[in-house]
C-alpha positions in Angstrom: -31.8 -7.2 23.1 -34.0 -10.0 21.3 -33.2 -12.2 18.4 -35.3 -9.9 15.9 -33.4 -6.6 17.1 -29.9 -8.4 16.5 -30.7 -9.6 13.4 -32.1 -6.4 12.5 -28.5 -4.7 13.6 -26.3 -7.0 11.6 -28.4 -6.1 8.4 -28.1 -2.6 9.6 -24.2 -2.7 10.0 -23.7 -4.8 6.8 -25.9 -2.1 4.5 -24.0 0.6 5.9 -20.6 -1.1 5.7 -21.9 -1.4 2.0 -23.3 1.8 1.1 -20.9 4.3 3.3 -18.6 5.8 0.2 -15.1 5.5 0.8 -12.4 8.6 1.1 -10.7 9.2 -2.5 -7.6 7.3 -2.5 -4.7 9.6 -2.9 -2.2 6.9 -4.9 -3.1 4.1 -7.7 -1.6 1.6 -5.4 -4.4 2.6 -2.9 -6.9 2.7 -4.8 -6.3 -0.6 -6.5 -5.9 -2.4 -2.9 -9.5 -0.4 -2.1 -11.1 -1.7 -5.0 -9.8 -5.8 -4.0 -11.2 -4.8 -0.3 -15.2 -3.9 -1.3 -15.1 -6.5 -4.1 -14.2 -9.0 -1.0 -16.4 -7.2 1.0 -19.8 -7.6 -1.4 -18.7 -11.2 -1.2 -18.4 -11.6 2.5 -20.9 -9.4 3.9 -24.2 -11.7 2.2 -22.3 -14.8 3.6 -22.1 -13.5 7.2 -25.6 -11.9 7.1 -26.8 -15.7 5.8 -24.8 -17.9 8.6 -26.1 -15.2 11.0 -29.8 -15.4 9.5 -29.5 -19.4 9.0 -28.0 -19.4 13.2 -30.4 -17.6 14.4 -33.3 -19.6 12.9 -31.2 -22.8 13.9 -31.6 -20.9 18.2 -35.2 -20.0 17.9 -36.6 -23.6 16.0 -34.5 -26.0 18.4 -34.5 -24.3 21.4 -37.4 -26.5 23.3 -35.9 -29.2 21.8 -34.7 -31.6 25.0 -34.3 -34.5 22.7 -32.5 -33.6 19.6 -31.8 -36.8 16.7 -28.4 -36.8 14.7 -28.5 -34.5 11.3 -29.7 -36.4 8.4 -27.5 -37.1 5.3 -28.6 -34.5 2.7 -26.3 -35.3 -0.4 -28.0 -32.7 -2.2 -27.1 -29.6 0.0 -23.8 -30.8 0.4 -23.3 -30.8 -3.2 -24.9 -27.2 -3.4 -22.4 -25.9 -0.8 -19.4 -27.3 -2.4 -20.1 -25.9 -5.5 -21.1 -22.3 -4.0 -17.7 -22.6 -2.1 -16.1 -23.4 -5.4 -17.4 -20.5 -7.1 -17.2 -18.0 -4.1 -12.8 -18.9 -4.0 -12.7 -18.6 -8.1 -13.9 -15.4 -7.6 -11.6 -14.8 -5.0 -8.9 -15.8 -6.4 -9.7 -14.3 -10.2 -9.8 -10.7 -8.2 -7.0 -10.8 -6.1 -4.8 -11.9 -9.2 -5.9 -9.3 -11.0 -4.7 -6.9 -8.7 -1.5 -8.8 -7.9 -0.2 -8.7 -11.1 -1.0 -4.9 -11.8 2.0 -3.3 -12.5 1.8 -1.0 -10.0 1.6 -3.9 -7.1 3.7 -5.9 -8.4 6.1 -4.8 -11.1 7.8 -7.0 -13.6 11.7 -7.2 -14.2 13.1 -6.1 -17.7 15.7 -8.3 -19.5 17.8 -4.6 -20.0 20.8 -4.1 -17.8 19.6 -2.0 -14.9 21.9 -0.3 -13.7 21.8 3.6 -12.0 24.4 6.3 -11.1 27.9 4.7 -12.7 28.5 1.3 -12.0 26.2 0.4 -9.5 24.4 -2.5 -10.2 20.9 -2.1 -9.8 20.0 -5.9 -9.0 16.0 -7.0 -8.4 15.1 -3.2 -9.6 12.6 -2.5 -12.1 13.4 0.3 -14.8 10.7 2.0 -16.3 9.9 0.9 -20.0 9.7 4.0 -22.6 8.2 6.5 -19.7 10.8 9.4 -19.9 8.9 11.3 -17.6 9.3 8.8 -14.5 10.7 10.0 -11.2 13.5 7.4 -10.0 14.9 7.6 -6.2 17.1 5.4 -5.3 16.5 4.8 -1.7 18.9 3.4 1.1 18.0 2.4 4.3 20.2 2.6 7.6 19.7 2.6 11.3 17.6 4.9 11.3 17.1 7.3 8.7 16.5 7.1 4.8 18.9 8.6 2.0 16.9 9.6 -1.2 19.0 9.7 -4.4 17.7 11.6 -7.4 20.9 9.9 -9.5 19.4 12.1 -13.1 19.5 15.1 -10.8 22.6 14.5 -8.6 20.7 15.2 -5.7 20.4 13.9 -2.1 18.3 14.1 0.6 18.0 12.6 4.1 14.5 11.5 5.5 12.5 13.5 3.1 11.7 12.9 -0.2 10.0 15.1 -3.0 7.7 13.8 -6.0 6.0 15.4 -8.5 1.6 14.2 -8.6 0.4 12.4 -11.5 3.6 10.9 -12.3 4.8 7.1 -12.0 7.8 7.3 -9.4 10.0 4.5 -9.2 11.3 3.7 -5.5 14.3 1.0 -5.6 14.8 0.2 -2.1 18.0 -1.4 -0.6 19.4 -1.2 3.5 22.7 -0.2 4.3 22.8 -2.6 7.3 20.0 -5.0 8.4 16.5 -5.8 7.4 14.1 -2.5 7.2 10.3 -2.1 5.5 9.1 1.2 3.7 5.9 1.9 4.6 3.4 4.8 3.5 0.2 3.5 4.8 -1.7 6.8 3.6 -0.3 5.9 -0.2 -0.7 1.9 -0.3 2.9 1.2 -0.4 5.2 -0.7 1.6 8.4 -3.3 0.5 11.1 -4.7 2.6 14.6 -3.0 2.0 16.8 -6.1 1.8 20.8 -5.4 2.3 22.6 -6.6 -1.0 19.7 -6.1 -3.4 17.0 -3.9 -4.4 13.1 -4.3 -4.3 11.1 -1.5 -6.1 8.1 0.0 -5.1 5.9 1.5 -8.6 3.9 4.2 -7.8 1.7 7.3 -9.1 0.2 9.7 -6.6 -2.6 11.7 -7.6 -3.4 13.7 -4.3 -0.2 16.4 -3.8 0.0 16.8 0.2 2.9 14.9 3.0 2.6 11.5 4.1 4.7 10.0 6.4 7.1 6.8 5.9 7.9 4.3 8.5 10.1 1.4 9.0 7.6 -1.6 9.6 10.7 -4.2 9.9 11.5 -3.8 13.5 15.5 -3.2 13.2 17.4 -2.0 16.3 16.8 0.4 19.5 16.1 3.5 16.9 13.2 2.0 15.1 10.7 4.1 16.6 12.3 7.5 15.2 12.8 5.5 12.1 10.6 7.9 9.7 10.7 9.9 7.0 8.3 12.9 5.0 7.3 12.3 1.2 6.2 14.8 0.0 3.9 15.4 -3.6 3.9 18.7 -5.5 2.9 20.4 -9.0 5.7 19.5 -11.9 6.3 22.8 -11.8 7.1 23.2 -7.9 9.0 19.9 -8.4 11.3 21.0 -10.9 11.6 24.4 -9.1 12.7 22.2 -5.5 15.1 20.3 -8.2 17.0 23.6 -9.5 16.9 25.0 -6.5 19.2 21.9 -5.2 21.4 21.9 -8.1 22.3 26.1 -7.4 26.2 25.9 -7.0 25.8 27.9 -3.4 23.1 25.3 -2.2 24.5 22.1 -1.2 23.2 18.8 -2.8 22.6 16.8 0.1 19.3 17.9 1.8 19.4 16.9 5.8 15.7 16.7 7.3 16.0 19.2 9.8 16.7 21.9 7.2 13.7 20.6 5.0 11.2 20.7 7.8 9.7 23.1 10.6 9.1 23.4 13.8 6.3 21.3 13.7 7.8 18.5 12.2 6.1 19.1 8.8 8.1 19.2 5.3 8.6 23.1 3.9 7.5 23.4 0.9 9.3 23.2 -2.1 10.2 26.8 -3.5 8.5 28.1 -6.2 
């Protein structure tokens, strides 16, 4: 391959890398962490196809050059890539912070006591503000499983968790035991589950289907099989799954095996 073909395949990678539209995102986390990645991208794709350009032309001008003299003081280009690396880490910096302080990445504590099912204290967690529709699970971590409490609904369910779409869910996440991570890579989301406090994960997913949630802290023997299914339905198939786990001849605690198939997949909620 010569120098005009490989330069010729770097622009071709970096239009493409560009121009190729990327799958829907099926949460708002996702899609804000998306967005951050191509407005990085448009940023760092010129600069590598310029140092490529500027290294290649660097090869092909010196490279009968047995005898080469010490670079020259330029005080002018110096100054001019200062100031473009100035402006290239404000911009940087002004897009990550705006997505770092989106509520749904990072949200912010209330001053109210938070506090959910009785006296448990609810420290680090982050109530919803006036939303009366938001979903809240409290979620406990253990080696090596997940409990899911639905503390409104009195309900509880073991590795598997059901949401309704195009609703914010609020995930406060403690461990039972040692250090653990929830992590739904498909969704955006993942927060360390700390023992003695909670962390809580803000979310809205728009696309109903089953994701998968690992542990990404590694946290004993088990942490392979550490996973669980969430699952995202209709509101109306959501509150059907809800009253069908409050019937007085269906227990409230929902084990995995009994919520998923052969196949490892989550049943779907009755309608």
């Amino acid at each position: 391959m010569n120098r005009r073909q490989a330069t010729a395949g770097v622009a071709l990678t970096a239009f493409l890398t560009i121009a190729v539209e990327p799958v829907a995102a099926q949460s708002i986390n996702k899609t804000l962490i998306e967005s951050l990645n191509r407005q990085l991208l448009y940023v760092a794709v010129p600069l590598a196809i310029l140092v490529e350009v500027i290294l290649f032309y660097a090869v092909w001008k010196h490279k009968d050059n047995d005898d080469p003299s010490p670079t020259k003081e330029n005080r002018s280009l110096e100054i001019t890539w200062t100031i473009a690396t100035a402006i290239i880490l404000l911009f940087v910096g002004f897009a990550s912070y705006n997505i770092l302080t989106d509520p749904y990445i990072s949200p912010s504590l209330t001053e109210q006591e938070q506090a959910l099912g009785g006296d448990q204290n609810l420290e680090g967690a982050v109530m919803p503000a006036n939303d009366d529709d938001a979903v809240i699970v409290r979620t406990i971590a253990y080696q090596w499983g997940w409990d899911f409490v639905y503390p409104e609904e009195n309900v509880t369910t073991d590795n598997t968790t059901v949401v309704p779409a195009n609703t914010d869910v609020y995930y406060h996440l403690t461990s039972r035991d040692v250090l653990h991570a929830f992590h739904a890579p498909e969704l955006g989301l993942k927060m360390d589950t700390i023992p003695g406090q909670y962390n809580t994960i803000r979310t809205n997913i728009t696309e109903p289907g089953t994701y998968r949630v690992y542990c990404s802290e590694f946290c004993g023997a088990g942490h392979s099989r550490m996973y669980a299914n969430l699952t995202v339905v209709s509101q109306d198939r959501y509150q059907a799954w809800l009253s069908n786990q409050n019937r007085t001849d269906v227990p409230t605690r929902v084990s995995a095996e009994n919520a998923t198939n052969v196949t490892g997949s989550v049943a779907a909620p009755p309608v």
